[in-house]
Short mmCIF file of the C-alpha atoms (twelve columns), coordinates in Angstrom:
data_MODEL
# 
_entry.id   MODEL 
# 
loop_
_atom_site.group_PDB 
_atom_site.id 
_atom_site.type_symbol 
_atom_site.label_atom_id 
_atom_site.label_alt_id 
_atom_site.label_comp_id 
_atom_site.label_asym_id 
_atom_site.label_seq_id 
_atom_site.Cartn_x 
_atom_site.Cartn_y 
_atom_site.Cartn_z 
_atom_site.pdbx_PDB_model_num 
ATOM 1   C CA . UNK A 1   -15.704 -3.745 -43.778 1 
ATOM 2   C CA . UNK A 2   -12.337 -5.851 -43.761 1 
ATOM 3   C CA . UNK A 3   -9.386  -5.026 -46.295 1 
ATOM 4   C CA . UNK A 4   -6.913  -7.468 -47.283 1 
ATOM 5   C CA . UNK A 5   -3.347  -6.555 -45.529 1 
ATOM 6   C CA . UNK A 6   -1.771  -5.823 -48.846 1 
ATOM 7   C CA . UNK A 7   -4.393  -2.687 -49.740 1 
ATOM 8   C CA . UNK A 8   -2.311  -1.067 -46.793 1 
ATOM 9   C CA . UNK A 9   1.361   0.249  -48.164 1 
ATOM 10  C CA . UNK A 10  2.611   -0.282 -44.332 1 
ATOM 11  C CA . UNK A 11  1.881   -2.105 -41.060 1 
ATOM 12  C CA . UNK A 12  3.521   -1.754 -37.680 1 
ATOM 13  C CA . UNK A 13  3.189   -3.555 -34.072 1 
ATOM 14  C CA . UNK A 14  0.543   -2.364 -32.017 1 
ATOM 15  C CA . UNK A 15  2.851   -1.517 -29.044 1 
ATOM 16  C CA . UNK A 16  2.072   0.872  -26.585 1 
ATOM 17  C CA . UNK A 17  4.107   2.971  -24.359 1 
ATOM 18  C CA . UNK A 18  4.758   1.794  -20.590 1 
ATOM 19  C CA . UNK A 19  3.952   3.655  -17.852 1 
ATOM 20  C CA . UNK A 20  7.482   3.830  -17.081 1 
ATOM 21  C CA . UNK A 21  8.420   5.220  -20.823 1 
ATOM 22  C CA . UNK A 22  4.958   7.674  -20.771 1 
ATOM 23  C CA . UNK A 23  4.768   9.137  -17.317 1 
ATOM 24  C CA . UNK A 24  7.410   11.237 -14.843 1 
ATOM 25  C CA . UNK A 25  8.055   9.937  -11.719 1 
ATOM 26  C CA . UNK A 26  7.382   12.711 -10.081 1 
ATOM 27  C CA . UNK A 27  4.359   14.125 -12.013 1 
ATOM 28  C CA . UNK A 28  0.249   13.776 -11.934 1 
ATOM 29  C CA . UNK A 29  -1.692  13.736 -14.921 1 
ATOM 30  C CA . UNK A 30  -4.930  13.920 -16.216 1 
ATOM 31  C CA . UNK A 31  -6.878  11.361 -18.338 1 
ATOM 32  C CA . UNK A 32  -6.229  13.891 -20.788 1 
ATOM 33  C CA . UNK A 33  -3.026  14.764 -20.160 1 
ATOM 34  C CA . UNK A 34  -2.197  11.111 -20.780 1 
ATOM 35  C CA . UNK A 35  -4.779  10.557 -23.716 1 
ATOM 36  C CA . UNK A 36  -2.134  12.991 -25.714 1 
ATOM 37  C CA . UNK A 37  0.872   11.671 -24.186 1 
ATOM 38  C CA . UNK A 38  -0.128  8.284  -25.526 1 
ATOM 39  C CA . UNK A 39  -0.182  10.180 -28.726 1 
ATOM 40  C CA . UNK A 40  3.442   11.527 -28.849 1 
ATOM 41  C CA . UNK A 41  1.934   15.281 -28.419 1 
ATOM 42  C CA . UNK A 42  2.756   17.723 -25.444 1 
ATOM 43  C CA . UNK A 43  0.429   17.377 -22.806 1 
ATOM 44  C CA . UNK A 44  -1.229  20.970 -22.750 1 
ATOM 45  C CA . UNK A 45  -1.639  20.536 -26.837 1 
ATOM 46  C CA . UNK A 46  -4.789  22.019 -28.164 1 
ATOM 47  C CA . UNK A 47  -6.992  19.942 -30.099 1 
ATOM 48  C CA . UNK A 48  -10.370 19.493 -31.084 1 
ATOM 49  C CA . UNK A 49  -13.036 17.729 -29.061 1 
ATOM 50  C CA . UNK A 50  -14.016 15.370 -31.550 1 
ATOM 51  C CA . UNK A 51  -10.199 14.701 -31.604 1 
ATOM 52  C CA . UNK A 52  -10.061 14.722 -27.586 1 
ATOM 53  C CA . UNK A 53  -12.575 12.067 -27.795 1 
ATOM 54  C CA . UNK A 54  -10.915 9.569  -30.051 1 
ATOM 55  C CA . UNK A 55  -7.580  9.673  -27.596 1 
ATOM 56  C CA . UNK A 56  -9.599  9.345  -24.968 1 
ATOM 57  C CA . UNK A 57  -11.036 5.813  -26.222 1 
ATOM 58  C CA . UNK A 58  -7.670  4.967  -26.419 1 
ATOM 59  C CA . UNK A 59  -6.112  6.291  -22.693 1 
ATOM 60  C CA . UNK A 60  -9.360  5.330  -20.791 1 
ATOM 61  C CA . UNK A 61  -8.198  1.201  -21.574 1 
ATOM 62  C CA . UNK A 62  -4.146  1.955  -21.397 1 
ATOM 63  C CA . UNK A 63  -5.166  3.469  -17.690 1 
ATOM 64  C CA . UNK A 64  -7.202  0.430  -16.901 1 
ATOM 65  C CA . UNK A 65  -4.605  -1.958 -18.034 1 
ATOM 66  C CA . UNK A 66  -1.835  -0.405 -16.078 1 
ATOM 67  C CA . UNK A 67  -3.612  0.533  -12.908 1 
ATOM 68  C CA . UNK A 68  -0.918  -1.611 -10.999 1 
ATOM 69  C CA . UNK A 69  1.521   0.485  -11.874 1 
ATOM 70  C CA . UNK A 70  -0.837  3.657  -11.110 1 
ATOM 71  C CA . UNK A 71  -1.730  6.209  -8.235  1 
ATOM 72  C CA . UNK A 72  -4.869  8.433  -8.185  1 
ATOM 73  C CA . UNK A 73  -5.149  11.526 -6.971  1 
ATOM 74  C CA . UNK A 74  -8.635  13.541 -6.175  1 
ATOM 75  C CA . UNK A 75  -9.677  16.248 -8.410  1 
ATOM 76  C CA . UNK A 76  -8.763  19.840 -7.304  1 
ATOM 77  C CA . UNK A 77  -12.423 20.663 -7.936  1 
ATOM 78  C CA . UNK A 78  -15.589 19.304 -9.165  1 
ATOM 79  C CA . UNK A 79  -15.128 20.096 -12.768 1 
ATOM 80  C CA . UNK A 80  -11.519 18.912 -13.060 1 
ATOM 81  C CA . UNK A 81  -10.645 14.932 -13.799 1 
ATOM 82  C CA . UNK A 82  -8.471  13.210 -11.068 1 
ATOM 83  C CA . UNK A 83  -5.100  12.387 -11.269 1 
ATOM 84  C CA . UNK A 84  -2.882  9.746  -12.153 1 
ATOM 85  C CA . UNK A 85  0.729   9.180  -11.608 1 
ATOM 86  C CA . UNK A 86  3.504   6.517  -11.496 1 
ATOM 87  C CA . UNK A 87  3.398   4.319  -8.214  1 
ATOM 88  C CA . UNK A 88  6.749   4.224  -6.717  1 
ATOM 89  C CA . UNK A 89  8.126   1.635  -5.021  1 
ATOM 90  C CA . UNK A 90  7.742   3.046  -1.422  1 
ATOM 91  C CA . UNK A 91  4.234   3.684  -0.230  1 
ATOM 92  C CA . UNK A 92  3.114   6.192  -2.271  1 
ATOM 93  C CA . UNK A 93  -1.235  5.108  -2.089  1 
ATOM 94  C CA . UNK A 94  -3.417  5.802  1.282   1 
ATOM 95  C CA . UNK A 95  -3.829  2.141  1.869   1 
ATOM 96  C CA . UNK A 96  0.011   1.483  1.424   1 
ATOM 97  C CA . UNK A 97  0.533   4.304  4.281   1 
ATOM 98  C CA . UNK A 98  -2.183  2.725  6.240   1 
ATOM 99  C CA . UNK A 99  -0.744  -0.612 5.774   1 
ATOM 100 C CA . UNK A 100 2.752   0.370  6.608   1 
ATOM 101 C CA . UNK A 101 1.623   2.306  10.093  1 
ATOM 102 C CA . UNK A 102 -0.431  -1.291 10.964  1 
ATOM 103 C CA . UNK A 103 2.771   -3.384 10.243  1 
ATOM 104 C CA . UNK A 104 4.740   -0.873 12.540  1 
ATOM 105 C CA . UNK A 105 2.505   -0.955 15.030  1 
ATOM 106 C CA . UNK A 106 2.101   -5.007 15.265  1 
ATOM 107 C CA . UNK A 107 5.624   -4.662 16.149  1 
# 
């Protein structure tokens, strides 16, 4: 049910981090990883799955929004998420490689 604004004693913008200001450069992270990052906690923090699940609602759209800005990696193994990580500006994605060996090659 609704509340009136003033029932709450404070309010803040709903602003969320940037890739940029949430991921290293040169690091790969899981959908979990970044689900507590988005939090402000360390990524390896324990928590509880019920807990896990609620940041997860919360990374799954941030990821979605900001795939542009985004790599994937493969998971090391079935049972283990893939990974995502800053995209850099040189060709850091399979089809940027491919793409860059086509333009040299039209040469």
């Amino acid at each position: 049910m609704p509340r009136p604004k003033d029932a709450f004693d404070d309010l803040y913008p709903c602003d969320f981090y940037t890739p940029e200001e949430l991921l290293d450069d040169g690091m790969m992270y899981s959908v979990y990883e970044i689900a507590r990052l988005l939090q402000g906690l360390e990524t390896d923090a324990e928590i509880d799955e019920g807990v896990e699940d609620v940041l997860l609602d919360w990374a799954i759209p941030w990821i979605m929004r900001n795939s542009e800005e985004l790599v994937i990696a493969e998971p090391p193994n079935e049972e283990e998420p893939g990974y995502y990580g800053l995209k850099n500006d040189g060709a850091d994605s399979a089809d940027d490689a491919d793409n860059d060996d086509t333009a040299a090659s039209d040469d």
